[in-house]
N, C-alpha and C positions, 0 to 999 in steps of 0.2 A: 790334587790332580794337577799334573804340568802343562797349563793352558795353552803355552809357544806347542808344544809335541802334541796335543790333542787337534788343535786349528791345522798344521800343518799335515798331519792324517788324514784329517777330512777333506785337504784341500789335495792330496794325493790321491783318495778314492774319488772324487770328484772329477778330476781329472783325467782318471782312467773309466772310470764311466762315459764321460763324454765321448772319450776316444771309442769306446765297443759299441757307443750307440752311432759314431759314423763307420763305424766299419758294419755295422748293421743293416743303413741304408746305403751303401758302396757293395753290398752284399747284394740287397732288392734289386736295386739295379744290374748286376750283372744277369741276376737270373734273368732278370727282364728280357735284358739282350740275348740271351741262349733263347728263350722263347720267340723271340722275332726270329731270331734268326732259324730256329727249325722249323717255324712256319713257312718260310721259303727258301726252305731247303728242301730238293724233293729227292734226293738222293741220300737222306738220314742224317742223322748228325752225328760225332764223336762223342764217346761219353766222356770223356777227359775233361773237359769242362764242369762237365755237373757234378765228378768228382773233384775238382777245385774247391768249386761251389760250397758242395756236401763238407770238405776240408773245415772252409772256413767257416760255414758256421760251427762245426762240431769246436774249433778251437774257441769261438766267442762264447758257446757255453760250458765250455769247461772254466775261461776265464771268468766269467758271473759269479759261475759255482762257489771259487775261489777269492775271489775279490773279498767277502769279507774278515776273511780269513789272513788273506795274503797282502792286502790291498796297501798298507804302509810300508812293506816292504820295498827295500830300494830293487831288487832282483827281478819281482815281480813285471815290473816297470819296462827292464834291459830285456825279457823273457819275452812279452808283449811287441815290442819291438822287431827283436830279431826275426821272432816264427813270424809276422807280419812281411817281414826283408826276403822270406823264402816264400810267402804266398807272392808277392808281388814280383820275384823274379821270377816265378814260374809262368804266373800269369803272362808277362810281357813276353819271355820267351816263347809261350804258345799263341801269342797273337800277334808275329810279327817283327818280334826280335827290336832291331835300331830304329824302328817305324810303325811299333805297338804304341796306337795311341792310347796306352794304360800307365805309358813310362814317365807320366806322372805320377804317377801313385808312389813313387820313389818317394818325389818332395814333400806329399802329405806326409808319407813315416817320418821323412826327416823335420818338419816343422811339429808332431805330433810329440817328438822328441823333448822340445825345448817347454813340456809342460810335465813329463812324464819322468826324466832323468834329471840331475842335475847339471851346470851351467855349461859344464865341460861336454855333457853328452852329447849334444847335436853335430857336435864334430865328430864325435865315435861313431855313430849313427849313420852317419854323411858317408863317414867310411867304409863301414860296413854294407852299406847299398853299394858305394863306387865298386868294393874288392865283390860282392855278388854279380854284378853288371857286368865287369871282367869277367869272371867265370860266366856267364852269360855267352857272351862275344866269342870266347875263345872254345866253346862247345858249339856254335854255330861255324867258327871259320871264317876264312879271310875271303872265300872265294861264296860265299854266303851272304858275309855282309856286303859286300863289293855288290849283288846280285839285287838285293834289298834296295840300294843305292843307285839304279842307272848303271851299275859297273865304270863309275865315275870315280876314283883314286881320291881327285883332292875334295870333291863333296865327302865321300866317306870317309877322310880323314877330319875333314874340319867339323863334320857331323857327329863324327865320335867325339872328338875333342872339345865341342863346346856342351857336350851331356856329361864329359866329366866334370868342365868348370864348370860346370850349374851345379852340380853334388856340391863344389867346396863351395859354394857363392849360397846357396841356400843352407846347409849348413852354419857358412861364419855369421847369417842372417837369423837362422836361430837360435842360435848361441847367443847375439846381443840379446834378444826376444826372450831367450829363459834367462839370462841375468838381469834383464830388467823386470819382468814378471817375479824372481826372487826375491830381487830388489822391495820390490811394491808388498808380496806377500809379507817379506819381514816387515816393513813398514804397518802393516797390519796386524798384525801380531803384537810390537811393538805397542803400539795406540790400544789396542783393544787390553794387554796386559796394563796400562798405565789404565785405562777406562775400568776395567775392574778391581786396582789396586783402588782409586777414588771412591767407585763404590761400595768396597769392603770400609773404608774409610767414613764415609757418610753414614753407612748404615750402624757403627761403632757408636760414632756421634751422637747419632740421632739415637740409637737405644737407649744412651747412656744421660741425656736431657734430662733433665726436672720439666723442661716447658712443652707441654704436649704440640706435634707438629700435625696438621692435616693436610694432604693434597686433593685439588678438586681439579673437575674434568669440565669442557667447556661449559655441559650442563648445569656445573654446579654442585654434582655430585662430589662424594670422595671417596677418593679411589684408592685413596692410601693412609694410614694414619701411624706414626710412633707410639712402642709402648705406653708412653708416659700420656697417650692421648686416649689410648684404649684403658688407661686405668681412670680414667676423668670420665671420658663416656660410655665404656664398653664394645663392642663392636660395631662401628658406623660405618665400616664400606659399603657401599650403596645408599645411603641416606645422602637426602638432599641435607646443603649445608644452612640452607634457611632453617630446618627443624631445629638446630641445635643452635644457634647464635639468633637473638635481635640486633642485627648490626646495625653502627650508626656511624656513619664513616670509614675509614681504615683502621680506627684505632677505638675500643672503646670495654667499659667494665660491664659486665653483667653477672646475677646470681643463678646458680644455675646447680638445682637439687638433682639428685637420683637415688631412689630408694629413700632411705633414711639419713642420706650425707647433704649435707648443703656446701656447697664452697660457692667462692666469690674470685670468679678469672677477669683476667686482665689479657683485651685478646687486640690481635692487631693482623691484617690484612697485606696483601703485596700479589700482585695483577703479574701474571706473566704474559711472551707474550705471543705463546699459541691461548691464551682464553681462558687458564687454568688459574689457580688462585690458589695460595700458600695462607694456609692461616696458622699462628704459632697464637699459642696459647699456654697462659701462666697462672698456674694456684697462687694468689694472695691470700688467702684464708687466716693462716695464721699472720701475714703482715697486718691486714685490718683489724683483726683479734689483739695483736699488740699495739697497736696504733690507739685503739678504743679504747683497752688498759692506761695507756699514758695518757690518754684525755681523759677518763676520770680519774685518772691518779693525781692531776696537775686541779680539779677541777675540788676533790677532798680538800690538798692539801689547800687552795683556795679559801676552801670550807672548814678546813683545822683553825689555819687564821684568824678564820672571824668569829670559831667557836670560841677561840681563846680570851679575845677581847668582849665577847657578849657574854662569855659566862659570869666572868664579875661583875658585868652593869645588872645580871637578872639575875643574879644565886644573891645577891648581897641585899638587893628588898624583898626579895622572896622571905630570905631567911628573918627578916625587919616584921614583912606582917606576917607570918606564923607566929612569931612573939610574942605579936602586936595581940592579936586574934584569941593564942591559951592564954594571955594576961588578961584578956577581958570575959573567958569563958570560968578563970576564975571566981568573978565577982558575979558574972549572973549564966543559968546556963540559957541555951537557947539554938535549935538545932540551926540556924543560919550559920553561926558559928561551926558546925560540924561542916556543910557545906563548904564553908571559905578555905576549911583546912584541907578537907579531900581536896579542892581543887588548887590549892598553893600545892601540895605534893603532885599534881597531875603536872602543872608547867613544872616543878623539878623534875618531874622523871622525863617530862618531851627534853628539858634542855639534858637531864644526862644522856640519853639516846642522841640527840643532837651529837655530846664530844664524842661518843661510844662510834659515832659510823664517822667521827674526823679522824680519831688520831688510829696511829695501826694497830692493829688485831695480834694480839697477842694469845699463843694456844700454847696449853701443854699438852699434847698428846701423850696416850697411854692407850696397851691394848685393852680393847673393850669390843663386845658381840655388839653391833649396830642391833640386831632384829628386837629384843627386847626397848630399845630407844625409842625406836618407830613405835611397835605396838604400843608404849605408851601415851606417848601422843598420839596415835588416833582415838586411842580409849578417851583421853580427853573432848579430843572433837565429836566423838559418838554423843557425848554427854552435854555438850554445849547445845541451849535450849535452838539456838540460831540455825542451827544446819541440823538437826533431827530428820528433817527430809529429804539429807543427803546420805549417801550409801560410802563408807572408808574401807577401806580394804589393804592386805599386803598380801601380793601373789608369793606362794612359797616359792623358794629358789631352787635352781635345776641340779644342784649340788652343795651339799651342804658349804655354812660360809665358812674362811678361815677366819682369824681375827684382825681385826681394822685396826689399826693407826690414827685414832682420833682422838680429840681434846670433847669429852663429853658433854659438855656445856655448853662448846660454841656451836656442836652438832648439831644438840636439840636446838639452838637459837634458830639458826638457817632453818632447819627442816622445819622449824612453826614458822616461819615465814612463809616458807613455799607452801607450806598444807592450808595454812590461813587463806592466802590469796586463791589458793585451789578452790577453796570451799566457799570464796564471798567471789565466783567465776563462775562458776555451777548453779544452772539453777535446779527446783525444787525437783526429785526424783534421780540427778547427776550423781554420778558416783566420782569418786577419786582414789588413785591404785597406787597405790607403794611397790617397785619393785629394788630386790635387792640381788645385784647380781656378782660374783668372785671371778673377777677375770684372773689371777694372777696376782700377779705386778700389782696392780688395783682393785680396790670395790667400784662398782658403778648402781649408784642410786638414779632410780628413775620415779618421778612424783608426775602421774596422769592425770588429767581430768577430762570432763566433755563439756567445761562450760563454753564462754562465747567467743574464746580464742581473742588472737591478738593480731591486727594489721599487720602487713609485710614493711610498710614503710613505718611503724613504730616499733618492729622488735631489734634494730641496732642501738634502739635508746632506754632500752626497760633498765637497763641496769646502771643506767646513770643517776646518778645524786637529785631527787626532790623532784625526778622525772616518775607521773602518775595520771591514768586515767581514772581514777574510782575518784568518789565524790568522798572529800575526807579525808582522802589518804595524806600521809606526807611525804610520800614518794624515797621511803628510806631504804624501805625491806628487802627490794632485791637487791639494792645496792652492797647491801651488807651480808646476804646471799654469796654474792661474789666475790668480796672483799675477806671474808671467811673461808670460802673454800680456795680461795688463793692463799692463806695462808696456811693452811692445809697440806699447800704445795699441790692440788688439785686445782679444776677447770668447771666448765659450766657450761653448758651446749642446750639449746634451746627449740623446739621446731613449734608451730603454731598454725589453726585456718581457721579465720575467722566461723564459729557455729560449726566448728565439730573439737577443739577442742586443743590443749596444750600439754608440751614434756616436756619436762626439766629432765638434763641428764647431769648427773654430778659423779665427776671422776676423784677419786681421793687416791694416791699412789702409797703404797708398804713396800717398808724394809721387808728381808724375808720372812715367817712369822716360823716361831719355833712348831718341833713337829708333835710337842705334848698339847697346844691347843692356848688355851685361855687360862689354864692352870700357869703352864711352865712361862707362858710370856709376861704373867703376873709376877713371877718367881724370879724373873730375867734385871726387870725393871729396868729397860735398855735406856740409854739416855734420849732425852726427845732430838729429832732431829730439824724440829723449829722453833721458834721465839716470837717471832713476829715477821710481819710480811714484811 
């Protein structure tokens, strides 16, 4: 739409509206006066007046009729006008001629001009009443106007002559009047095209943000919010902005779930200054997610370090008294010796799981059906005398699976981690649900439980190195959890409440998987496309 030609339309029909609405009450009024005046009048009145009357208004509503039809026309304009220049010489001629106190009504048309024509108009206009007024004069006669006048020569000259210079004098005065009213109207058109060029611009902007924008109203409300704000919160117009933010100052982070998403904003505050308030808001989710990665990455290799130099202090008398130990169960037996040994292989296996969760993970993936993996190991845990009184389970999935992209080994590792810790989390009667879901692009494994859940201020640490609340534990399992499905080239997403219970969600990502199944990707034997993390 051409906003300069639509503004100026309106400001045309506008214009001529006002104008039919004085000629509306310039209408009342007259009647008025034909009523006074045949109130005393007792010898009748002419009808020619009422017929004036009847004239004009039949001509204001044919123009109503038309106006929105007609109403930007420039004709329309010149039309209103003229028939206007003939109601009002008739008028004056019938009331008096050079001494009709109506023969103003010349200058409203002429000043009505400088809103209705363009700049040049009110001079045509001007003219057109002066050359009416002539004809006027010259159908009354010289010995008429003279009579009008006192039959005074130089009053009636100078009387005539100063109502034509009033024609060109109110004319050249609305001529300035409509070029400066053009003037101002462009000037508005102009501003308001540049005002909605910004706006189109802003709203570009701000669609096109990552960082979601809210506007609030003095109350606090928001009244307005970007895309990228209604994908963070959903629809918040009308919600107070205290529901959505714990603010703490101008600037501050908070966690902030909906549904099944949890992300972590970084939001910051700016006061305007009718009482409104601008809050811009930014997903760090996955900055903190990488951020936590690099501190425990910094925090292994730490821990690779020192598995390096402890392995030889402890693998090297380990291996001294196990020698020490079968050379003396040689000469006599004696179950303490059975003892010593079990437990010389237990501190080897803590320090090989020690360098196993330092140095990087290394996977060969191949395709393989995850569901027979799972079912095996819950079949285990069904079987384990320790959680008999917990219930295992895998929900079938909503379509059958394709095949995974995994290293089966390091699969099962992970997932007995997470089923283990499910199951010493649960208490007696708790169940724990395996699902297995095929998005595509990815598998998504989800391991439930309803034990005791996990604090909000401890699940940014679960997965770091020798971090542990169970009594015992050594704080590896989920570390290496993570450390595996990130080699995987997959993620690990977490939600938790304390006494109702926790979900691991683990995303593994595939190649595309052939369309014969488990046969032909067998038959493919693609190359892996990791080594290590």
């Amino acid at each position: 739409m051409d906003f300069s030609r639509s503004l100026a339309g309106w400001s045309s029909r506008a214009a001529i509206t006002g104008y039919l609405l004085v000629k509306l009450v310039l209408g009342f009024v007259w009647l008025g006066r034909l009523a006074w005046t045949l109130r005393e009048t007792e010898g009748g009145l002419q009808p020619a007046p009422f017929v004036w009357a009847g004239g004009l208004f039949l001509a204001m509503a044919v123009s109503a009729v038309l106006l929105r039809r007609f109403g930007d026309a420039r004709w329309f304009g010149w039309t209103q006008l003229l028939i206007d220049t003939a109601f009002v010489a008739t008028l004056v001629s019938a009331s008096g001629g050079p001494t009709s106190p109506f023969f103003l009504l010349f200058f409203v048309n002429i000043v009505a001009a400088g809103f209705l024509v363009p700049s040049t108009g009110p001079l045509g206009i001007a003219g057109a009443n002066a050359a009416a007024y002539a004809l006027l004069l010259g159908s009354f006669g010289l010995q008429r106007v003279l009579g009008a006048l006192n039959n005074d020569p130089l009053l009636a000259y100078t009387h005539v002559l100063l109502q034509f210079f009033a024609f060109l004098l109110v004319g050249m005065l609305s001529t300035t009047l409509s070029s400066g009213l053009r003037r101002a109207r462009q000037a508005l058109i102009d501003e308001q095209r540049q005002n909605q060029l910004l706006k189109d611009r802003q709203d570009v902007i701000l669609a096109n943000l990552d960082s979601g924008v809210l506007l609030t109203d003095t109350l606090g409300a928001v009244v307005d919010a970007n895309p990228a704000a209604r994908r963070i919160f959903g629809e918040v117009v009308g919600t107070p902005i205290s529901a959505l933010f714990s603010a703490v100052g101008d600037r501050w982070e908070q966690r902030h779930v909906q549904g099944e998403v949890a992300r972590t904003l970084l939001c910051s505050r700016s006061h305007l200054e009718g009482g409104e308030q601008v809050v811009v808001v930014e997903d760090i989710t996955e900055l903190r997610r990488m951020e936590a990665a690099v501190v425990r990455d910094e925090r292994l290799s730490a821990v690779g370090r020192l598995a390096a130099g402890l392995a030889h202090e402890i693998r090297n008398p380990l291996a001294s008294l196990s020698g020490s130990v079968q050379l003396l169960q040689t000469e006599r037996q004696d179950p303490l010796y059975d003892i010593m040994l079990r437990e010389v292989q237990r501190l080897n296996g803590l320090v090989e799981d020690f360098l196993d969760s330092a140095r990087p993970a290394g996977v060969r993936p191949e395709w393989v059906d995850p569901a027979p993996l799972v079912d095996e190991l819950l079949l285990t845990l069904r079987n384990d005398p320790r959680f008999r009184d917990r219930a295992f389970g895998r929900a079938p999935p909503a379509q059958p699976l394709a095949p995974a992209w995994l290293d089966p080994a390091r699969f099962r590792q992970l997932l007995w981690n997470l089923l283990l810790n499910a199951a010493q989390a649960t208490r007696a009667g708790g169940r724990v649900a395996v699902e297995l879901h095929d998005e595509g692009v990815e598998l998504v494994v989800r391991v439930r439980d309803d034990g005791v859940g996990v604090a909000p201020e401890l699940l940014p640490r679960i997965f770091d190195p020798f971090f542990t609340n169970k009594v015992g534990g050594t704080g590896l399992g989920l570390a290496n959890v993570e450390r595996l499905t990130r080699a995987h080239g997959g993620a690990v997403e977490v939600r938790s409440a304390v006494g109702e219970g926790t979900c691991f969600t683990l995303r593994f990502p595939r190649p595309a998987a052939p369309a014969g199944g488990l046969a032909a990707a067998a038959a493919l034997q693609p190359t892996p496309p990791h080594r290590g993390a």
